[in-house]
C-alpha positions as CSV (number, residue, x, y, z in Angstrom):
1,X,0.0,0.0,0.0
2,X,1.4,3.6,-0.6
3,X,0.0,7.0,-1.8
4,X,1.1,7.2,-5.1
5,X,-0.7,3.8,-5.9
6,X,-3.9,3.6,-3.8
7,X,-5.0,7.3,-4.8
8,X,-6.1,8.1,-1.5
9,X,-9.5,10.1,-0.4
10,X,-9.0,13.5,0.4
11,X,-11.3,15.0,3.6
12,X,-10.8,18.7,3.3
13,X,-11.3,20.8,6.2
14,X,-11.6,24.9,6.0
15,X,-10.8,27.3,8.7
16,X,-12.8,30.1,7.7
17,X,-12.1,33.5,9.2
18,X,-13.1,36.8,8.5
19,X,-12.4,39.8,11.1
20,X,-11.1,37.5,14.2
21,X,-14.1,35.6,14.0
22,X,-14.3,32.0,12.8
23,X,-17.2,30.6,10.6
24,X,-18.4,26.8,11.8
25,X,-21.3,25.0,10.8
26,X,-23.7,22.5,12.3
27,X,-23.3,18.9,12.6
28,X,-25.6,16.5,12.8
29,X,-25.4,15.6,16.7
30,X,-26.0,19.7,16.8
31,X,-22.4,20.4,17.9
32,X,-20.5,23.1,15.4
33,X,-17.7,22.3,13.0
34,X,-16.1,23.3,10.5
35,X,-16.9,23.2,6.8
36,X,-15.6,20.7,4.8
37,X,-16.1,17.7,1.9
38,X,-14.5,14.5,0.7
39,X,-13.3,14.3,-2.6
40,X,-10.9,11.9,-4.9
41,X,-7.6,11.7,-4.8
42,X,-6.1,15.0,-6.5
43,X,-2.8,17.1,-6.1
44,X,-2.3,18.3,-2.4
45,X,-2.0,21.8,-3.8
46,X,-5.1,21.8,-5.9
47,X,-7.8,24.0,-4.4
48,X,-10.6,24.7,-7.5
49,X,-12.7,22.0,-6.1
50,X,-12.6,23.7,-2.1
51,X,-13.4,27.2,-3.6
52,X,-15.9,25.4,-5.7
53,X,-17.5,23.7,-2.5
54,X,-18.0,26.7,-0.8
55,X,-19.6,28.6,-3.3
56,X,-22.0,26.2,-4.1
57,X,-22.7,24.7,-0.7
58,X,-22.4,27.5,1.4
59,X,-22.7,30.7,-1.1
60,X,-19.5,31.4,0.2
61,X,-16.8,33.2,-2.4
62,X,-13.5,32.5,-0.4
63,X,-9.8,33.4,-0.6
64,X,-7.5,30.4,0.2
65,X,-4.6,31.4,2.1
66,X,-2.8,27.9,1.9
67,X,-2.4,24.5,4.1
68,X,-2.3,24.7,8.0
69,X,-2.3,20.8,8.6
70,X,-2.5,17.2,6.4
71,X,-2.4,14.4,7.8
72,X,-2.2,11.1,5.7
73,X,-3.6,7.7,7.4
74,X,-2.1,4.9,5.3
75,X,-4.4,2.2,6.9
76,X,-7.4,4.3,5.9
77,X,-6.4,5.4,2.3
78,X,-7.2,8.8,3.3
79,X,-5.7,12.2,3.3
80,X,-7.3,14.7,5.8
81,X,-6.2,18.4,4.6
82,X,-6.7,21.8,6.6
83,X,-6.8,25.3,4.6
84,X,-6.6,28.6,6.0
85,X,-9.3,30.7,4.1
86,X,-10.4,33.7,4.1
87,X,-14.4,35.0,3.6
88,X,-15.0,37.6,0.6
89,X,-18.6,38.6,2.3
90,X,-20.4,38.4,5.5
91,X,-23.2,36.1,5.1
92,X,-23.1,32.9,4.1
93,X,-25.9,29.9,4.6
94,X,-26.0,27.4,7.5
95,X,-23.5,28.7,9.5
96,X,-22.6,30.9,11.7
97,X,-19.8,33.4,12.8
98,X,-18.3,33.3,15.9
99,X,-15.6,35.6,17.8
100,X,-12.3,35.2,18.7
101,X,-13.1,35.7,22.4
102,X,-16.4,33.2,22.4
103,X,-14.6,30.6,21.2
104,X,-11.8,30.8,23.5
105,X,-14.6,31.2,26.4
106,X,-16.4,27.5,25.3
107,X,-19.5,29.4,24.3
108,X,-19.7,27.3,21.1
109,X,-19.7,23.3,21.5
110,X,-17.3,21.7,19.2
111,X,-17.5,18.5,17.5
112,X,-14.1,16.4,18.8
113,X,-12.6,16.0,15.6
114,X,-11.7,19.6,15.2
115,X,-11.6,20.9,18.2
116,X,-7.3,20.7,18.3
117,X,-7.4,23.0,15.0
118,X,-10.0,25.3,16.4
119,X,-7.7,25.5,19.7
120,X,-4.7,26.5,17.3
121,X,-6.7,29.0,15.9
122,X,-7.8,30.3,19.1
123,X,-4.3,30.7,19.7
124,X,-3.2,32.4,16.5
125,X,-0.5,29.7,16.0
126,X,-2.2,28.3,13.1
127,X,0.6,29.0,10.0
128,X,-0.1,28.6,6.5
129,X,3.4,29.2,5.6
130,X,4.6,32.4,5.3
131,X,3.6,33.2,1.9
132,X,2.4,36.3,0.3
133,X,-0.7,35.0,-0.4
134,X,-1.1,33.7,3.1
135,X,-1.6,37.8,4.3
136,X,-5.3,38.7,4.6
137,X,-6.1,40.5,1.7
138,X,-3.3,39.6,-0.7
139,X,-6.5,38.6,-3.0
140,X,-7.6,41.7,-3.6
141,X,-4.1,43.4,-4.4
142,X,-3.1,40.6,-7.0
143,X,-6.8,41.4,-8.8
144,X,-6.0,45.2,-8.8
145,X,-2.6,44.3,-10.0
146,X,-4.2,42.5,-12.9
147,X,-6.6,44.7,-13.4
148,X,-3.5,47.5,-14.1
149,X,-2.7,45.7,-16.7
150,X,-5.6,43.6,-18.6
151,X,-8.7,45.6,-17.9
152,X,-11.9,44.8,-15.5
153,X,-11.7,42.0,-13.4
154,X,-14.3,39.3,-12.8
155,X,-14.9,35.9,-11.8
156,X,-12.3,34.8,-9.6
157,X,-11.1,31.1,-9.1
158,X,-8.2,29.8,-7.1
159,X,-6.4,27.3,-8.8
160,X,-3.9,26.1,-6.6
161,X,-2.0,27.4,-3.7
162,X,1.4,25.7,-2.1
163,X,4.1,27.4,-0.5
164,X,5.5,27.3,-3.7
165,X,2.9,29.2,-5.8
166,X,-0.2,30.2,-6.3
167,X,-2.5,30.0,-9.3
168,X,-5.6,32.0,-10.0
169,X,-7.7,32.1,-13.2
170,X,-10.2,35.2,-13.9
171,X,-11.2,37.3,-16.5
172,X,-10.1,40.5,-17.6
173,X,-11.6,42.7,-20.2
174,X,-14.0,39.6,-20.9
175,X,-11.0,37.3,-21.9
176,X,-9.8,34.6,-19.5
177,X,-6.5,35.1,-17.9
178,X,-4.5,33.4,-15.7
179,X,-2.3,35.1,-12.7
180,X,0.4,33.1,-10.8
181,X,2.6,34.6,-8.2
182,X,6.0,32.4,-6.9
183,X,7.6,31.9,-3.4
184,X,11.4,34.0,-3.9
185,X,13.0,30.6,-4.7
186,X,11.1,30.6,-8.2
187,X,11.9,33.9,-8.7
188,X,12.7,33.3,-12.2
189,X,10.0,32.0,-13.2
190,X,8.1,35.0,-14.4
191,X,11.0,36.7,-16.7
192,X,11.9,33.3,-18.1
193,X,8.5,32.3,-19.4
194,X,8.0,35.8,-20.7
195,X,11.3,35.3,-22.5
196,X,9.8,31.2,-24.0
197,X,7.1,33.0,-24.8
198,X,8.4,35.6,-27.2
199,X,10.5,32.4,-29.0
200,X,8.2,29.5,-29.3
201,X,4.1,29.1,-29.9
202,X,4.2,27.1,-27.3
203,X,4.0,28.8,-24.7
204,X,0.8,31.0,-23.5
205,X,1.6,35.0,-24.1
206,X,2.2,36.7,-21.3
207,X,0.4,40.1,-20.3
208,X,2.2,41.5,-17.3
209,X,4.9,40.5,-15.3
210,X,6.1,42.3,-12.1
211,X,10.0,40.9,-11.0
212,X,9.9,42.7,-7.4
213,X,6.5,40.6,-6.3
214,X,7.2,38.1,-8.8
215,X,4.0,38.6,-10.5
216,X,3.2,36.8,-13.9
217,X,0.3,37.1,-15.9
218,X,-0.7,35.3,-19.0
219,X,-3.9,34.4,-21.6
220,X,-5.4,31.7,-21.2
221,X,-4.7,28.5,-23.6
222,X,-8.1,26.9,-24.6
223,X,-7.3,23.1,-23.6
224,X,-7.4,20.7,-20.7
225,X,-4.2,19.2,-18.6
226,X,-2.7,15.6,-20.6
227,X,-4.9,13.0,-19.6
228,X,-5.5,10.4,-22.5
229,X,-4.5,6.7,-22.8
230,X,-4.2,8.0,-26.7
231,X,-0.6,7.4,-27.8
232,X,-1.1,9.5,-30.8
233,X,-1.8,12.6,-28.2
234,X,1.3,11.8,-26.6
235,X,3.5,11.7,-29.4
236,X,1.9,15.0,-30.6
237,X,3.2,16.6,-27.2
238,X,6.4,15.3,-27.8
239,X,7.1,16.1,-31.1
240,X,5.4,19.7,-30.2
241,X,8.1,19.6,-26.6
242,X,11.0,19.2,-28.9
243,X,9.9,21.9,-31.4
244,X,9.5,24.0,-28.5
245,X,13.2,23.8,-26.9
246,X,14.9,23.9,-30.7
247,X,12.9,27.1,-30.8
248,X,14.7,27.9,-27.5
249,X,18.2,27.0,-28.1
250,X,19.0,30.9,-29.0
251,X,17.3,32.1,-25.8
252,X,19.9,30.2,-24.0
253,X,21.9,33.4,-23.7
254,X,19.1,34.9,-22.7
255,X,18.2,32.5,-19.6
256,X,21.4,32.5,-18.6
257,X,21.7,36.6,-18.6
258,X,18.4,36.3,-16.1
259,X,19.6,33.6,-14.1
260,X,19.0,30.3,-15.2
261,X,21.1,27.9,-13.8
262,X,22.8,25.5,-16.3
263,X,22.3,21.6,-15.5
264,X,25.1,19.0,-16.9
265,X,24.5,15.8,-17.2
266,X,27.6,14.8,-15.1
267,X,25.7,17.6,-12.8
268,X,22.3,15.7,-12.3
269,X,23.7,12.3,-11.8
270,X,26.1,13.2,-9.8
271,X,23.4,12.4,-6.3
272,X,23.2,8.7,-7.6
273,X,25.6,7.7,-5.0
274,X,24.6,9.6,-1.9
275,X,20.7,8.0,-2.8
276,X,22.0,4.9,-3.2
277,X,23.3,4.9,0.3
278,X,20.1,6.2,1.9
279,X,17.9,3.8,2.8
280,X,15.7,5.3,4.4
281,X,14.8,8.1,1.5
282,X,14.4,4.7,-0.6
283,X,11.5,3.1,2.2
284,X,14.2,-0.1,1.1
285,X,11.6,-3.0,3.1
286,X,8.6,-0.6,2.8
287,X,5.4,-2.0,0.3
288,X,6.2,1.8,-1.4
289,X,9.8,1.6,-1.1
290,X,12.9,-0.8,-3.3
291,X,13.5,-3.8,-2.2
292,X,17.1,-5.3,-1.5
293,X,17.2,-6.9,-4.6
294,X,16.2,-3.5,-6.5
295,X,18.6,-1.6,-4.4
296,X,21.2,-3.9,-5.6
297,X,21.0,-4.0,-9.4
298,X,20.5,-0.1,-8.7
299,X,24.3,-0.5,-7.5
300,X,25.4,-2.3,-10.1
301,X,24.2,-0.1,-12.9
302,X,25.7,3.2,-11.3
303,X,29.1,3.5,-12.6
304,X,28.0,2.8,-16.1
305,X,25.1,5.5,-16.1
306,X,27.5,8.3,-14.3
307,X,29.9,7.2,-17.1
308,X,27.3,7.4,-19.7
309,X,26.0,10.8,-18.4
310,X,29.1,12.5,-18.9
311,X,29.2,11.3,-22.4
312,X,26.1,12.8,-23.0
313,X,27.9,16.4,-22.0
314,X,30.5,15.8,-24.7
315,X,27.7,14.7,-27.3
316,X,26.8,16.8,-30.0
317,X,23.2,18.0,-28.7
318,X,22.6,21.8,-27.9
319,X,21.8,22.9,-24.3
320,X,18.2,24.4,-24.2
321,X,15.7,25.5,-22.4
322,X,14.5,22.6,-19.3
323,X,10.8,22.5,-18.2
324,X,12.3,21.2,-14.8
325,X,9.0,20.2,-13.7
326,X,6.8,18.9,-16.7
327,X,4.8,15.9,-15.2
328,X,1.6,15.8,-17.5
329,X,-0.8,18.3,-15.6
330,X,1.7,21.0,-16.9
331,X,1.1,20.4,-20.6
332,X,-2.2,21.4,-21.9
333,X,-4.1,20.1,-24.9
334,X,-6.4,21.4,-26.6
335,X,-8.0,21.8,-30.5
336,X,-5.6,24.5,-31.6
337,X,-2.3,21.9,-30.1
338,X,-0.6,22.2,-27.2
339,X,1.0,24.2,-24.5
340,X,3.4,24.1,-21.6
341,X,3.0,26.3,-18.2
342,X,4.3,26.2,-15.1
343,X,7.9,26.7,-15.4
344,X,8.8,27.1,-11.4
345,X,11.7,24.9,-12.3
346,X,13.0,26.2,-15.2
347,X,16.6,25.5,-16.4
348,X,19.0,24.8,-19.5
349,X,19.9,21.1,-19.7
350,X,20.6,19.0,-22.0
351,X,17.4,18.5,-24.0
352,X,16.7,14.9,-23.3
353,X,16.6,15.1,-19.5
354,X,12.6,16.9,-20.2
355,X,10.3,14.0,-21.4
356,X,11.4,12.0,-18.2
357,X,8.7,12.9,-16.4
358,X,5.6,13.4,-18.9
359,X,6.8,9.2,-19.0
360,X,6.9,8.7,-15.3
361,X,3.3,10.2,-15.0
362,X,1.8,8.7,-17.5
363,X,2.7,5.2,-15.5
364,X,1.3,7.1,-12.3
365,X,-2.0,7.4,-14.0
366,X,-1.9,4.0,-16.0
367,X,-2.4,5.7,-18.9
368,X,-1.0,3.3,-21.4
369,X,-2.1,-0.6,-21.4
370,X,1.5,-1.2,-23.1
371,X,4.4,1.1,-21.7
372,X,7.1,-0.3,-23.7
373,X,5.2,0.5,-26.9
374,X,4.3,3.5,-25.6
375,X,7.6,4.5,-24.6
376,X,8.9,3.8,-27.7
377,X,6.4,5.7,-29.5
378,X,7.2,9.2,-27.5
379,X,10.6,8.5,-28.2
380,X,10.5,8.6,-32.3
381,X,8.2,11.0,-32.3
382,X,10.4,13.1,-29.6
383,X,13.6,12.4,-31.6
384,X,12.1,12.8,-35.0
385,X,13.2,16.8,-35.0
386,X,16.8,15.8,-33.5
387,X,18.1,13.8,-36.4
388,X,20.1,17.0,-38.0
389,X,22.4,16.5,-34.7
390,X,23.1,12.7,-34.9
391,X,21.9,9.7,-36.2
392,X,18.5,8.6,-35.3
393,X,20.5,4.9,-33.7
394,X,22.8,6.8,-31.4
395,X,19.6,9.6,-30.5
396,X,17.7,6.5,-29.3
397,X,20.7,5.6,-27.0
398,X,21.0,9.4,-25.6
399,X,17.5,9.8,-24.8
400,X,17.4,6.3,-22.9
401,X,20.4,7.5,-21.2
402,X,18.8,10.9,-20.3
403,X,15.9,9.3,-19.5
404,X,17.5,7.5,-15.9
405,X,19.4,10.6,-15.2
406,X,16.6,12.6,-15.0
407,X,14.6,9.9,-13.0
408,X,18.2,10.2,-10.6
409,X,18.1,14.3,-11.1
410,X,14.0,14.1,-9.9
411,X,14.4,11.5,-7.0
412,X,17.4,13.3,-5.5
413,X,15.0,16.6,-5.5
414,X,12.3,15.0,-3.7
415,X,14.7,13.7,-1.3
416,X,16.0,17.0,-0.3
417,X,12.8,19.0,0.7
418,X,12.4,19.8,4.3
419,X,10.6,17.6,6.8
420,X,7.7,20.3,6.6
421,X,7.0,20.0,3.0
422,X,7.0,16.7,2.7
423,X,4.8,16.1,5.5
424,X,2.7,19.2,3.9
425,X,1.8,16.7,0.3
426,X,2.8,13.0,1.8
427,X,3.1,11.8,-1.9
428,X,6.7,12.5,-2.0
429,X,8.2,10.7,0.9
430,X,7.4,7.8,-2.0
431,X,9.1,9.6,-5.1
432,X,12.7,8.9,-4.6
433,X,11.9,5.4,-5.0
434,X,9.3,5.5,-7.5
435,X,11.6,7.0,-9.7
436,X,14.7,5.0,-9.2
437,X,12.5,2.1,-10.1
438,X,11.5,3.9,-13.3
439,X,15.0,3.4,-14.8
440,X,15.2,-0.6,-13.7
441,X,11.4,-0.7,-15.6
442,X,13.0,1.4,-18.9
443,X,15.7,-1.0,-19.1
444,X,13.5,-3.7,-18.4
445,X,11.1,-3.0,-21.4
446,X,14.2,-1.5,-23.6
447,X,17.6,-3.0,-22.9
C-alpha cells in the first residue's frame, strides 16, 4: 500500500475566518464544526474544487490562504487536509460566525474531531506558511494588479496554492487570464516564461509580469491538462516539446543573462551515490519503497550511467531550455495543439533530461495498457526533430540515457525537501523510490 498507488480520499477541512471571528457550521449531533467535503484523490495543492464547494454549498466566495495541517492515514487510504481561508462577504448559509473571544470562552460546542485545529486558531498559532498570499487581503491586491494591466476583473477562481505558488484564473476585459505569483526561490520563473514566450508558440503569451513581487500574468490557452490513454496525443506533445526547446536554443543566452542555472549531465547524476546509500529516503523494506534486490541491481548499474552521463555532455546535442517540472498536468491540450505552463523549475539542460517525467506520470496514472510500446512511441516521435544532430540509432541511445538521469536528477530533489514540505503533500516521501525504479522498468522493457 502507498499513496502514489492507492490514490487516496482527500477529507478537506476549512478554517474560515473573517475579522477574528471563525465561521463553523452545524453537525448532525447539533455540535458546530467546521466546513468541509471529501473528494478523490487530487494534487495536495489543488484547491478549485474547495473554492468550488464553498460557493455552491455554502454561497460562500473565499480566498485560500494555503495549508495549516494534512495528515495522511495509510491504513485508511485517506488524506485529511486543513486550509486557511479567508471569507470575501459576511453572510453565508447554514452557519454561523463566531468571535475570537467566544470561542476561547467555550460558548460554542465543538465536534471532537476539530476541536485541536479550532484550539490552534484560538491561539493564532495556526501558520499557513509564510507566503504572500497567506496575508489577509493579498486577493484583492493581485486582482487590482491584474486589473492595471488587462482591464476589468471578474470571476475569480483559485487554482492552486502551495508554499510554492499560487495559481488564480479570472477574467479580464472579458477574456480569460491566468495570474500566478512564486515563493522567492522561483523567482525566475516570471521573466523566463516571458522570454519562451516571445521564441516558441508554445507557450501561453504573457500580459504583465512584475519581477519585485514576482508577479506573472498570462492568456489563457483553450485546452485541458494531458490525460489520454491515446498514444497519438502523446506523441503529438512530444514532437510539439521538442519543437519547442529547438525554438529555444537561441534564448539560452538569454536565460542565462536572467539567471537560469545550467544543469550538466555529469551535474544531475552526480546524487546517484549519496541516494544509493540512503535507505531510508528509498522506504528499502517498505510496500512503497525498493527492495534489496532493486537496491542492488541499482548499485550495479551506477558506474555505467555516471559514465554514460558524462558522455552525453560531450555529445553533439545543444543545451536548451528545461521544463524542470513537466509531469503531464503541466502540458495542456487542446483543438488548436498544445502548450506548456508552469515553469517554477526552469533550467538549461541538455534536452533529453525533459520528457522524463511526462513518461513517469503517465505510469502514475496508467495511462498506457502497453508502456514499452508506448515508450517507444514518444521516443521517435520526440527524436524525430533531433536527427540534424546525430543519427537517429545513437539519438535512441542518448535519450534512454537521459531518461535514468533525469529519474536520478528528480528523486534526489524530492529527497531534499524539508521535513515540513513533505509532510505538507505525503506523496513525495514515496518519489525517490518510485523514480529509481522507473529506470530498472526502462531497461527492463528496452535493454
Amino acid at each position: 500500500m502507498g499513496y502514489l498507488r492507492d490514490n487516496p480520499l482527500f477529507h478537506h477541512l476549512l478554517v474560515l475566518e473573517r475579522d477574528d471571528a471563525l465561521w463553523l457550521v452545524p453537525d448532525d449531533t447539533g455540535s458546530w464544526t467546521l466546513p468541509g467535503f471529501v473528494s478523490e484523490e487530487q494534487h495536495t495543492a489543488e484547491v478549485e474544487l474547495v473554492a468550488r464547494h464553498m460557493r455552491a454549498r455554502y454561497g460562500l466566495p473565499v480566498s485560500i490562504r494555503g495549508a495549516v495541517a494534512t495528515e495522511f492515514d495509510v491504513a485508511a487510504n485517506r488524506v485529511r487536509k486543513a486550509w486557511l481561508a479567508e471569507a470575501l462577504m459576511d453572510t453565508a448559509a447554514a452557519g454561523r460566525w463566531w468571535s475570537r473571544p467566544a470561542v476561547a470562552a467555550g460558548e460554542v460546542q465543538l465536534c471532537g474531531d476539530v476541536k485541536a485545529l479550532v484550539a490552534r486558531w484560538v491561539t493564532r498559532s495556526l501558520s499557513a506558511g509564510g507566503t504572500a498570499w497567506s496575508r489577509p487581503g493579498w486577493l484583492a491586491e493581485a486582482t487590482a494588479w491584474v486589473s492595471a494591466h488587462a482591464g476589468p476583473v471578474s470571476d475569480v477562481e483559485q487554482v492552486r496554492v502551495s508554499e510554492f505558488s499560487t495559481v488564480v484564473r479570472m477574467v479580464a476585459a472579458d477574456r480569460v487570464r491566468y495570474f500566478k505569483a512564486v515563493a522567492p526561490a522561483a523567482a525566475l520563473e516570471p521573466p523566463a516564461t516571458a522570454a519562451l514566450a516571445r521564441r516558441t508558440a508554445y507557450v501561453p503569451p504573457v500580459l504583465a509580469v512584475d519581477r519585485a513581487r514576482r508577479f506573472l500574468l498570462s492568456e489563457a490557452f483553450e485546452g485541458k491538462p494531458l490525460a489520454t490513454g491515446d498514444v497519438a496525443v502523446w506523441t503529438d506533445v512530444a514532437r510539439a516539446l521538442g519543437e519547442l526547446q529547438r525554438d529555444c536554443i537561441g534564448a539560452v543566452s538569454e536565460l542565462r543573462a536572467l539567471g537560469c542555472e545550467v544543469k550538466l549531465m555529469a551535474t544531475l547524476v552526480e546524487p546517484l551515490s549519496a541516494l544509493l546509500a540512503d535507505a531510508d529516503a528509498l522506504l528499502v523494506g517498505e510496500p512503497a519503497g525498493l527492495t534489496a534486490e532493486e537496491l542492488g541491481t541499482l548499485r550495479t548499474l551506477a558506474p555505467r550511467l555516471v559514465a554514460d552521463a558524462r558522455a552525453l555532455d560531450a555529445g553533439p546535442l545543444p543545451l536548451t531550455v528545461d521544463h524542470g517540472d513537466l509531469w503531464p498536468s503541466n502540458v495542456l491540450v487542446g483543438p488548436g495543439g498544445h502548450a506548456f505552463v508552469d515553469w517554477e523549475d526552469v533550467r538549461i539542460a541538455h534536452p533529453f533530461v525533459s520528457p522524463f517525467q511526462l513518461l513517469a506520470g503517465a505510469h502514475l496514472e496508467r495511462r498506457f495498457a502497453d508502456e514499452a510500446a508506448a515508450y517507444a512511441a514518444v521516443r521517435e516521435a520526440y527524436l524525430a526533430g533531433w536527427s540534424g544532430w546525430a543519427p537517429v540509432p545513437r539519438l535512441r541511445e542518448a535519450f534512454d540515457v537521459a531518461h535514468d538521469v533525469a529519474a536520478v536528477a528528480v528523486a534526489a530533489s524530492y529527497r531534499g525537501y524539508p521535513p515540513a514540505v513533505v509532510a505538507a503533500h505525503p506523496w513525495m516521501r514515496e518519489m525517490p523510490p518510485f523514480c529509481l525504479r522507473r529506470i530498472l522498468a526502462r531497461r527492463s522493457s528496452t535493454g
